[in-house]
N, C-alpha and C positions, 0 to 999 in steps of 0.2 A: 371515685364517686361516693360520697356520700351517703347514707341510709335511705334520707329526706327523697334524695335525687333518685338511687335508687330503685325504689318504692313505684315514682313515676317512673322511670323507665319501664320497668317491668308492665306497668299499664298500659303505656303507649303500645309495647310489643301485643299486647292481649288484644288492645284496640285496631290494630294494622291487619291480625288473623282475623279477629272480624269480619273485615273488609273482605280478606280473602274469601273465607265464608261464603259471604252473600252477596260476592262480585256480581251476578247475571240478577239483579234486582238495581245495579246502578249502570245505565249504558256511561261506556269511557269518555261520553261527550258530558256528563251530567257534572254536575255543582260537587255532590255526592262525592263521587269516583276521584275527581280532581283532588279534593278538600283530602280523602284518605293517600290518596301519592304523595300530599304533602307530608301527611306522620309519617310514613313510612322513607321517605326521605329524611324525616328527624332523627328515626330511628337509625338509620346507618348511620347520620353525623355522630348521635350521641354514641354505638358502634367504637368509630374509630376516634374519638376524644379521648375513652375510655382506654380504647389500647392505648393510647398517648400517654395518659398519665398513669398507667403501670408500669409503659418504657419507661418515660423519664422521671418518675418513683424510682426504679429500680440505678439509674443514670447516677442518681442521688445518692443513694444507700453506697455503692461501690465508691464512688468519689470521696465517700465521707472516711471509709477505713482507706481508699490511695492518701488521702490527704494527709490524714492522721498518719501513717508513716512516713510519708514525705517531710513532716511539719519536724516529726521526732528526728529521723536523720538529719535534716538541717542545724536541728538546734544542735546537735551532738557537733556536729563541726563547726559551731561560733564557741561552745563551752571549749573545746580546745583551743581553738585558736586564741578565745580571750584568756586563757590560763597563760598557755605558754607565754604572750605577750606580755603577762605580768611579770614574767619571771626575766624574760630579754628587756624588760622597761628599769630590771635594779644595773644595768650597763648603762642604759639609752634612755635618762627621763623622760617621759610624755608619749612613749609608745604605747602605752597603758587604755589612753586617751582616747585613742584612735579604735578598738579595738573594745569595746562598755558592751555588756549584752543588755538587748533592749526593755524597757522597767515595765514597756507594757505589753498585758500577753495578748496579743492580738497577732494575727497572721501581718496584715499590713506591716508591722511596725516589725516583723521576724525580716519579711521579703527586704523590705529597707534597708533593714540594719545589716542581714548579709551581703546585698550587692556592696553597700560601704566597706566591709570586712575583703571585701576580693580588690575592691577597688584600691584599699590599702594596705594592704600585705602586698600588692606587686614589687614596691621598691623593695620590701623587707623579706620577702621572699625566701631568700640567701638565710638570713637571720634563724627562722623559724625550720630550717631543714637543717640547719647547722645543730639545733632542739630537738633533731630526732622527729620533725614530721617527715613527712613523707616526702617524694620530690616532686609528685602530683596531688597535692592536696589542694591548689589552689583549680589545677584542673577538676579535682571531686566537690570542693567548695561551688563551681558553678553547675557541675551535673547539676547537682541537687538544689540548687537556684532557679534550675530551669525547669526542672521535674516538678519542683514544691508548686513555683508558677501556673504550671496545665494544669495541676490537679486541682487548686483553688478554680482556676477558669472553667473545668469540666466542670466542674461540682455547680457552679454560677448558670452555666449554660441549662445543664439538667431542671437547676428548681425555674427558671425561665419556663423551660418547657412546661413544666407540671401547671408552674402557675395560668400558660395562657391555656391550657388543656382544660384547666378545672376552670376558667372561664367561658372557655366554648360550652361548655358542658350545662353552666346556670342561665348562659341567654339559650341555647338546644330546649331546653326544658321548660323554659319560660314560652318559646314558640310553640312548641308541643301542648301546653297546655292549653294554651290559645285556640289549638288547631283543635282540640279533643272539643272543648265549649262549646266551635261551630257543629261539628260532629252531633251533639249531644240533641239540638235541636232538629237537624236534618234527618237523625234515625228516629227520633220521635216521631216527626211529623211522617218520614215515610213507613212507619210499623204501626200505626196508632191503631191498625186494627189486627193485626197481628201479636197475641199477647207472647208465646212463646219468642219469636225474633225481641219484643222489648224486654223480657226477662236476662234473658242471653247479654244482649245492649247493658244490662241495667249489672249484673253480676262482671264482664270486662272492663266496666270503666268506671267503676269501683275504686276508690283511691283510701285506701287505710289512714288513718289520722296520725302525725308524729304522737309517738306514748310520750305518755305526759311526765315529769320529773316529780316524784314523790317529794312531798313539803321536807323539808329537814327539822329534824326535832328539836324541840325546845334544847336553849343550853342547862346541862345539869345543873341543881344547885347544891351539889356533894352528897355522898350519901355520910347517913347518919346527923345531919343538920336536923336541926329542931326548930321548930314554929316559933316563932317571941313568941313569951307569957301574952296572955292576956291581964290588961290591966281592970 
């Protein structure tokens, strides 16, 4: 949640204790009573939006370092495997071919270019253990095919989450504000002669203004520049 949203939230909450407040001045049948059940209803959506988008914030942040070693262990086993094939391609022309690490860095194009790398090393197999790999490299070559796989997907899943969280959160806050407007007019009208309860009204639903961004300064014109003459 944002500052902006924030800000509101904290309002809405002020505005909900109100309510609490000065319950026995609205009976639970009134316009009043109803109209505050509704923010207070906002108020646990926006509640648990917000747990939402710290879970899957946090969903995020872990996905992002599993990824990043998933990504590095993968690549470490296409870098060997496209060496070695260089060197079994001065036997075998054109095994070279089969075996290119991918030109662009992009995940997509890593996931690709490995499945291709398992898919053709099967028949060669024999070749590349004969070179001193391992005898399960091709088994570790798809671990890490399929571990790099989830951890992109987790990582996908998480900002999914965040992002519908922090939409619940801007229409939450847009009904809330809506509900406080109604609010605004029905505690007037039922405090108008009550100055202390409108004080109280008038200090909770109170909404601080976003600070405003200081102008950015003129760009320098170097120091030590001098004025043209005057002619």
């Amino acid at each position: 949640m944002n500052d902006r949203n924030t800000r509101r939230h904290q309002m809405f909450v002020r505005v909900r204790d109100f309510g609490n407040t000065h319950e026995s001045s609205f009976p639970p049948t009134s316009l009043t009573s109803q109209v505050f059940t509704q923010l207070a209803n906002v108020v646990e959506q926006l509640d648990t939006y917000a747990a939402h988008q710290v879970s899957s914030s946090g969903v995020v942040k872990r996905g992002t370092l599993t990824r990043a070693e998933a990504r590095r262990a993968l690549r470490l086993d296409l870098e060997v495997i496209s060496k070695t094939a260089q060197i079994i391609g001065i036997e075998v022309p054109g095994i070279q071919t089969q075996f290119l690490l991918p030109q662009q860095e992009n995940d997509e194009a890593l996931l690709n270019t490995a499945r291709s790398f398992a898919e053709n090393a099967v028949p060669l197999s024999g070749s590349f253990v004969t070179h001193e790999l391992p005898e399960n490299f091709l088994d570790v070559l798809n671990e890490d095919i399929e571990e790099f796989a989830e951890a992109v997907a987790r990582q996908a899943t998480g900002r999914g989450q965040r992002s519908a969280a922090l939409a619940g959160i801007d229409e939450t806050i847009e009904e809330g504000m809506t509900i406080v407007k109604k609010l605004d007019r029905l505690i007037k009208n039922k405090f108008a002669e009550n100055p202390t309860a409108l004080a109280e009204w008038i200090t909770v639903s109170h909404l601080e203004r976003d600070p405003r961004r200081s102008p950015s300064p003129p760009p320098s014109t170097g120091a030590g520049t001098n004025p043209p003459p005057t002619p």
